[in-house]
C-alpha positions as CSV (number, residue, x, y, z in Angstrom):
1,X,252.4,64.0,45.4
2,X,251.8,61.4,48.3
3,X,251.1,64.5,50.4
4,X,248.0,65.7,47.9
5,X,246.6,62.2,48.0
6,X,246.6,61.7,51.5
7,X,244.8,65.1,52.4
8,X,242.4,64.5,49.2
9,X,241.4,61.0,50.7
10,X,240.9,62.4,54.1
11,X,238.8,65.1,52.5
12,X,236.7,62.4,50.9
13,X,236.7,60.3,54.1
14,X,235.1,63.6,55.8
15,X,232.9,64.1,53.0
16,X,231.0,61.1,53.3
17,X,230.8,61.2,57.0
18,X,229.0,64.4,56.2
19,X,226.7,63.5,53.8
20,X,225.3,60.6,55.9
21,X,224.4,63.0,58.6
22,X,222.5,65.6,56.3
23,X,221.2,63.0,54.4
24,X,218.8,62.2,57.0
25,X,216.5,64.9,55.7
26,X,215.6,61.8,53.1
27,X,214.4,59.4,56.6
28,X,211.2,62.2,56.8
29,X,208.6,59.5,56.2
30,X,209.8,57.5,59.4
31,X,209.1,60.8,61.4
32,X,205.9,61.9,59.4
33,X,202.9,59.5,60.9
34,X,204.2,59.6,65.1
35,X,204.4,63.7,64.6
36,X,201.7,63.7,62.7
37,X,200.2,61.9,66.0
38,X,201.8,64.1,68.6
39,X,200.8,67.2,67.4
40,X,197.2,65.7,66.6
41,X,196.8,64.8,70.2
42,X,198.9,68.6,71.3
43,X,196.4,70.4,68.9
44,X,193.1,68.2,69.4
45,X,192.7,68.6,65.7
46,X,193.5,65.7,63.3
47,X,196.8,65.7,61.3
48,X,196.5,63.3,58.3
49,X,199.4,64.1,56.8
50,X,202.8,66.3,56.7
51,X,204.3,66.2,53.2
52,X,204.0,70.2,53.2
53,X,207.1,69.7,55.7
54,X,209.3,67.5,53.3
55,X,208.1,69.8,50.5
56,X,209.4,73.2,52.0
57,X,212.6,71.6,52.9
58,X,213.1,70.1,49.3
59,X,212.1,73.6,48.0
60,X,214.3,75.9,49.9
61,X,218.0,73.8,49.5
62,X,218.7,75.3,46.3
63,X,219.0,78.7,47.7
64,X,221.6,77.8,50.6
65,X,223.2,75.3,47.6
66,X,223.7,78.4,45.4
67,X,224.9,80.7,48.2
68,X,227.0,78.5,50.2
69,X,228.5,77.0,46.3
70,X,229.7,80.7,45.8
71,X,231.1,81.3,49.1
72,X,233.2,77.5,48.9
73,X,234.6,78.9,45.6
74,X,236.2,82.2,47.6
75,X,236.9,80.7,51.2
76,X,236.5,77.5,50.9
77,X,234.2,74.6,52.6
78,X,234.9,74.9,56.3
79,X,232.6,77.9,56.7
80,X,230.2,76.6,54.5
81,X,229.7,73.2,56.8
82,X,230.1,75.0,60.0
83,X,226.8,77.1,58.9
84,X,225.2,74.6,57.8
85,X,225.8,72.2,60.3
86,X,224.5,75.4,62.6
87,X,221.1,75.3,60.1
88,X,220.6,71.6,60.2
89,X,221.2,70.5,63.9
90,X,219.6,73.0,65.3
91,X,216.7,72.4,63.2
92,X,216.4,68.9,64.0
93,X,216.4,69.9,67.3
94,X,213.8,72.7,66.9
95,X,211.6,70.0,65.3
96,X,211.5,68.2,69.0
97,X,210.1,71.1,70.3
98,X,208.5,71.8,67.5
99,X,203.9,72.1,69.1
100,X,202.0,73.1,65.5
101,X,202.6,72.0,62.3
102,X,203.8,75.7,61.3
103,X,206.8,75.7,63.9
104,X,207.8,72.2,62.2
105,X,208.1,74.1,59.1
106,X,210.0,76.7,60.3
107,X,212.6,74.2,61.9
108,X,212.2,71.3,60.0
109,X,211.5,72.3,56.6
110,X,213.1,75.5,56.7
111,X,216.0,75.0,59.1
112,X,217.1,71.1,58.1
113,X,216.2,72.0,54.6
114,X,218.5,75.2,54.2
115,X,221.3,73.4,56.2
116,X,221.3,70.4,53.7
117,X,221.2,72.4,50.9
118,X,224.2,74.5,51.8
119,X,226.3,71.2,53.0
120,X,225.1,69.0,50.3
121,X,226.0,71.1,47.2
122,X,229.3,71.8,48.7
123,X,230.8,68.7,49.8
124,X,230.1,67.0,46.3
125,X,231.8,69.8,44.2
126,X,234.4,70.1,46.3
127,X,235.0,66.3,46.5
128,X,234.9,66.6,42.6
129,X,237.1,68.8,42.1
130,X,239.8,67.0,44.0
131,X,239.8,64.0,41.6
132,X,238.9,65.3,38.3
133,X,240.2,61.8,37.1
134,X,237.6,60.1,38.8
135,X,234.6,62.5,38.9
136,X,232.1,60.0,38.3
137,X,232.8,57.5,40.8
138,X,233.4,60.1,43.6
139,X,230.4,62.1,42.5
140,X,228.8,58.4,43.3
141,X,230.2,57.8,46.2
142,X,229.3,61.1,48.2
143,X,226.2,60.8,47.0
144,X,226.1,56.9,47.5
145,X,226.7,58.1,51.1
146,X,224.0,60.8,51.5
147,X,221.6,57.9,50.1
148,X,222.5,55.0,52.9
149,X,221.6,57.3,55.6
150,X,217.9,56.4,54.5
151,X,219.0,53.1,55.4
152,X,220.5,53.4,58.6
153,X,218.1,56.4,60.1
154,X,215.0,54.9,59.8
155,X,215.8,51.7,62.5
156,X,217.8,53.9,64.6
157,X,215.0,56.1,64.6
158,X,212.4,53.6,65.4
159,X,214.6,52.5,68.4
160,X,214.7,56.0,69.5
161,X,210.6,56.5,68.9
162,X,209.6,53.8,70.7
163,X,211.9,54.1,73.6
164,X,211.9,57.8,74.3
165,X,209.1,59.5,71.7
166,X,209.3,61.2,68.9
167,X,210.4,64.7,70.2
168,X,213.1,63.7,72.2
169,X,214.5,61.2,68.8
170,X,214.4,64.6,67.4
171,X,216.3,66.1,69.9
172,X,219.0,63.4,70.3
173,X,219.6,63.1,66.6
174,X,220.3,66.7,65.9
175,X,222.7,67.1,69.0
176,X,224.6,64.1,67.6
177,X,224.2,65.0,64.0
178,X,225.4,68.6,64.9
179,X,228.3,67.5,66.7
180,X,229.6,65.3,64.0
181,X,229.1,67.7,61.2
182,X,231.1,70.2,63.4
183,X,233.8,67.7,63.8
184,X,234.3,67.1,60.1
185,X,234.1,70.9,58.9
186,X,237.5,71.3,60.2
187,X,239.2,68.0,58.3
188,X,237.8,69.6,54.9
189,X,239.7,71.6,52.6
190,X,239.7,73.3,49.3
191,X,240.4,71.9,46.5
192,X,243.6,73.2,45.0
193,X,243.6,75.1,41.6
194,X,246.5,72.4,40.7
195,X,243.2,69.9,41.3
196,X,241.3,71.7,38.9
197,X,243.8,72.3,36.3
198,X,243.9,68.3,35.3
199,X,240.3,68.1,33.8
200,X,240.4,67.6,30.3
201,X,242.4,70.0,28.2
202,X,240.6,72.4,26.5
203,X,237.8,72.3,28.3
204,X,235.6,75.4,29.0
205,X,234.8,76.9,32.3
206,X,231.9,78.8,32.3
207,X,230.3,81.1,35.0
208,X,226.8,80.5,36.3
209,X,225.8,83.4,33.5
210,X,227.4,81.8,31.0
211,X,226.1,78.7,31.9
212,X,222.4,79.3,31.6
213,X,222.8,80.8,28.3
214,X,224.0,77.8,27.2
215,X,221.0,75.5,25.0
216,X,222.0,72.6,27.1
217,X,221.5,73.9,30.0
218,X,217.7,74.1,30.3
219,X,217.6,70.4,28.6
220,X,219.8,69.5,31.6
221,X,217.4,70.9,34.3
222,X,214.6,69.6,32.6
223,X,216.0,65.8,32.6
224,X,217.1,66.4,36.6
225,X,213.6,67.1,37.3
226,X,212.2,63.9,35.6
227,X,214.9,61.6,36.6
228,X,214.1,62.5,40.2
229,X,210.1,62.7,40.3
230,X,209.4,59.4,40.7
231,X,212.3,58.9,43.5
232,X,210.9,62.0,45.8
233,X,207.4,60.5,45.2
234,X,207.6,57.4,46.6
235,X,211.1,58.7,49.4
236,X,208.6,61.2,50.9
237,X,205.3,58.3,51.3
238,X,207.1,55.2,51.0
239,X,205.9,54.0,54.5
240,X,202.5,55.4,53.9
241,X,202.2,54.1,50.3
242,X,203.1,50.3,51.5
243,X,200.5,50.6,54.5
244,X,197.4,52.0,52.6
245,X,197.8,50.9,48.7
246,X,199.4,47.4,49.7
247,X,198.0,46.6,53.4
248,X,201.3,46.1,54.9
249,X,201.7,46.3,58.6
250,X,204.3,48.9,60.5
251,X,206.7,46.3,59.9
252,X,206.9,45.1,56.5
253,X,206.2,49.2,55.3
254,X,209.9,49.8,56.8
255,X,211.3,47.0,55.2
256,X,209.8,48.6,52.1
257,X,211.7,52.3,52.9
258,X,214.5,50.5,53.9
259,X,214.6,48.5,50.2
260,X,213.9,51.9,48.4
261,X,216.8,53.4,50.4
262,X,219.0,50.5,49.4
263,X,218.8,50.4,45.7
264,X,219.3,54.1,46.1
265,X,222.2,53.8,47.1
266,X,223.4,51.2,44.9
267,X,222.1,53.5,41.7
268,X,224.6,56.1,43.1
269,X,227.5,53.4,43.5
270,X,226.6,52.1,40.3
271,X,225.6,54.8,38.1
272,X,228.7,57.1,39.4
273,X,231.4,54.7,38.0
274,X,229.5,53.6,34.8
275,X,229.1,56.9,33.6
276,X,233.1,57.5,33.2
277,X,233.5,54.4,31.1
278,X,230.1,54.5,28.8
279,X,229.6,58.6,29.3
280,X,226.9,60.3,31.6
281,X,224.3,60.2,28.5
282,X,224.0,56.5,27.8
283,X,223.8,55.7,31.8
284,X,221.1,58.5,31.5
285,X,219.0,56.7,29.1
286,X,219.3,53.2,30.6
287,X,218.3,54.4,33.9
288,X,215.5,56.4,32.3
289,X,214.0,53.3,31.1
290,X,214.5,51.4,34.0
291,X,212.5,54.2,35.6
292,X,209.3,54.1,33.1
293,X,209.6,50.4,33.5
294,X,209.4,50.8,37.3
295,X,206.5,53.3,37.4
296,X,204.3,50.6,35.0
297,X,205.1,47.9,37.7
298,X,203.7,50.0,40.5
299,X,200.6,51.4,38.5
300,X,200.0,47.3,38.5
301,X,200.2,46.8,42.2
302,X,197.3,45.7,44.6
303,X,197.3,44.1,47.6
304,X,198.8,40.5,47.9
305,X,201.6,41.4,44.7
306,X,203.9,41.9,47.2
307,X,206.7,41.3,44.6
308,X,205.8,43.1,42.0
309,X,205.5,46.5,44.6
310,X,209.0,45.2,45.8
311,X,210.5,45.4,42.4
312,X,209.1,48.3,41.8
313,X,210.7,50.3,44.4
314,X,213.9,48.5,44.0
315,X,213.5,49.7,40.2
316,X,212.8,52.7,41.4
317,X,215.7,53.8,43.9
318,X,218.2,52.4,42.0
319,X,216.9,54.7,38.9
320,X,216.3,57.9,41.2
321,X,219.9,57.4,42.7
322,X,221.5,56.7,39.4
323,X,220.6,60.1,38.4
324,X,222.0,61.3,41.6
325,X,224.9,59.9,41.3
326,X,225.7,61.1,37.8
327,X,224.5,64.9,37.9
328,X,227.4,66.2,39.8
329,X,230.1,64.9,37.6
330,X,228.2,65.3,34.5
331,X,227.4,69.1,35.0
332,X,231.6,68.8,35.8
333,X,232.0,67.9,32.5
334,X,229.9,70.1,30.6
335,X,230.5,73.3,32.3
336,X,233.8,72.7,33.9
337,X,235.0,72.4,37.4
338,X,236.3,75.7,38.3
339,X,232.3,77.1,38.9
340,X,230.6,73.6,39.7
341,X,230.3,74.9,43.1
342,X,227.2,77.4,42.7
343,X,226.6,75.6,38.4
344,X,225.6,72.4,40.5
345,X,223.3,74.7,42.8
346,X,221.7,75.9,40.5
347,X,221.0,72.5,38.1
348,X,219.8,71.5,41.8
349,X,216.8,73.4,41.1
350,X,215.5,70.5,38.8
351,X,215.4,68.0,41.7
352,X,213.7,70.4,43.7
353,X,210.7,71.3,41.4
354,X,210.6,67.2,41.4
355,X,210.6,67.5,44.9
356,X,207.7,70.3,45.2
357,X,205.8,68.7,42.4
358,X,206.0,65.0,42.7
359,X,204.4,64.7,46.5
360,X,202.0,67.5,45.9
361,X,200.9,65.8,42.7
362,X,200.7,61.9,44.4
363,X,198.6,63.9,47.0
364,X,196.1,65.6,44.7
365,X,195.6,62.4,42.5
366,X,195.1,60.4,45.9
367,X,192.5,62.7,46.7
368,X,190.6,62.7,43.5
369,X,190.7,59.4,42.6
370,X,191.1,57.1,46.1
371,X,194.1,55.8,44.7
372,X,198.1,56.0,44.3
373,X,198.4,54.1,41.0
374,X,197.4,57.0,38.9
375,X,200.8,58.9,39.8
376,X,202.7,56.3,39.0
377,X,201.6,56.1,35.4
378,X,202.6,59.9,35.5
379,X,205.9,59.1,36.6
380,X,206.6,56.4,34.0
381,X,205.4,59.3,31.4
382,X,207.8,61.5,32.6
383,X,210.9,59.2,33.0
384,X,209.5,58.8,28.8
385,X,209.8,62.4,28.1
386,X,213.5,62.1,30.0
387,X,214.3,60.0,27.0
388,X,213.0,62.4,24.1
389,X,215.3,65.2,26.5
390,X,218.7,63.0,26.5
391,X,217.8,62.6,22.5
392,X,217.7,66.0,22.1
393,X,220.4,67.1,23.5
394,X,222.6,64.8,21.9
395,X,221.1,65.9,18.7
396,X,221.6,69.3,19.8
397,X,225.1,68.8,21.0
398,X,226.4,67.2,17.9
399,X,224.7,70.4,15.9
400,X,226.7,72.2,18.2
């Protein structure tokens, strides 16, 4: 017994070491404006913006989360990290040498963003898995982790920036990042079936086929993708939103990514543990209206209410990493653990349509109207439709 605990522990020490490397993907807008300058002045054309880069690698994780869930539930997670520390690293560091917007996509938004979806996905259900008595909390915690490295990249990065450029930041991220991620592949392990076999008795454990015939299943998605679209609105602009809609200087718009990043990671915390005492559904729909509450207090915001944007974003990262935090352990419970490897991928695909959808929306209202606000009233409308979701699936799940 004291010999499962230990190695389970270590696994979930390794875990988060992980996730706070790949988690960096989430630091993007930091990078976004100096390479949107250095391949401007490479090119001689003008770069105004590179969301399409943060789009593509938000688009593409599900497929490594999927592939790399299904090969963690045969051979477990060491091969899994390995690869996708391989996909990651070398993609950051691609990115330095990275001289048109197209070859950033390739190793940015391709590379970093098929890396993170195969480590991501796996670390949390395997971490799971090993304490099925604490799903919740753990599912917080990794996830916790892979939100704080929004707080700690971003000044690291700025160091880095200003004293060597942004290429070679790139470069010296990805070769540490790499070599960490390496380190920690071999400390993980696979969960034992005796791990597995304490969930709750009786409970099912459904195949990804079985699991999207399931009515609840779609509902889930669906609620994913609003709980997360106002989050990978304002994560993939933050910086750019505080400069141009609130007049802040370089400054003062990373203390604004750096709050957004905090409260994140406090949701996941949070969230994580309150959902195994009040149950994933009732966190669900107080963070949902924490959410439309959050997206009415930035669809207020002008220049000089510099607390009101603040609370905004704080409302907002804690709400978007409260629904991180719970996912994992919630689609635990209602498809069982034994599959949550590859069920978890694919539920991932509801953050990622937030991820495709919320910046390219934000963009295209931006450049109809002059203005950010507008997406923000659609965000508080969809964390409202999130509420009529959890309502129906309760309805739905007491039917059933």
């Amino acid at each position: 017994m004291t010999e499962r605990k230990t190695n389970r522990t270590l696994v979930l020490i390794a875990s988060c070491f992980v996730v706070l490397c790949v988690g960096s993907l989430y630091a993007w807008s930091v990078f976004a404006g100096p390479m949107a300058e250095h391949l401007s002045a490479l090119t001689g054309k003008e770069i105004a913006s590179l969301a399409i880069v943060f789009t593509v690698a938000n688009a593409v994780g599900p497929v490594t989360m999927i592939c790399g869930g299904a090969i963690n539930d045969r051979l477990g997670p060491k091969l899994v990290i390995l690869a996708g520390a391989l996909l990651f690293g070398l993609g950051m560091i691609g990115a330095g040498f990275s001289r048109s917007v197209a070859a950033l996509i390739v190793c940015y938004g391709l590379g970093v963003g098929l890396g993170n979806g195969m480590i991501y996905g796996t670390v949390v259900s395997n971490a799971v898995k090993f304490f099925p008595d604490r799903s919740g909390f753990v599912g917080g915690l990794i996830t916790a982790c892979y939100g704080s490295s929004s707080i700690l990249i971003p000044p690291i990065a700025n160091a880095l920036m200003q004293r060597m450029g942004v290429t070679s930041a790139f470069k010296l991220l990805g070769t540490v990042m790499l070599l960490i991620l390496c380190a920690s592949a071999f400390v993980m392990q696979k969960a034992p079936e005796g791990e597995k076999s304490q969930a709750a008795a009786g409970q099912r454990e459904l195949g990804w086929r079985e699991m999207i015939r399931e009515k609840s299943f779609a509902l889930m998605l669906l609620i994913l993708c609003c709980g997360a679209f106002a989050g990978m609105m304002l994560i993939s602009q933050a910086a750019v939103i505080a400069k141009n809609m609130m007049g802040f200087p370089a400054a003062a718009a990373a203390v604004a990514v750096s709050l957004l990043a905090l409260f994140n990671t406090l949701g996941r915390l949070a969230a994580g543990s309150l959902s195994d005492r009040l149950g994933a559904v009732g966190t669900l729909r107080a963070t949902f209206a924490a959410s439309a509450l959050a997206g009415l207090l930035l669809f207020f915001c002008v220049e000089g209410r510099q607390a009101l944007f603040y609370a905004g974003l704080a409302l907002t990262g804690f709400s978007f990493g409260s629904i991180m935090g719970i996912y994992p352990g919630f689609t635990a419970s209602r498809f069982g653990r034994k599959n949550n490897s590859v069920n978890y991928g694919i539920m991932f695909i509801g953050f990622s349509l937030a991820g495709l959808f919320g910046p390219s929306l934000m963009n295209a209202l931006h450049s109809a109207t002059g203005r950010y606000q507008p997406a923000f009233l659609v965000s508080a409308g969809l964390a409202a439709l999130g509420e009529v979701l959890l309502a129906l699936m309760k309805k739905q799940t007491r039917q059933g």
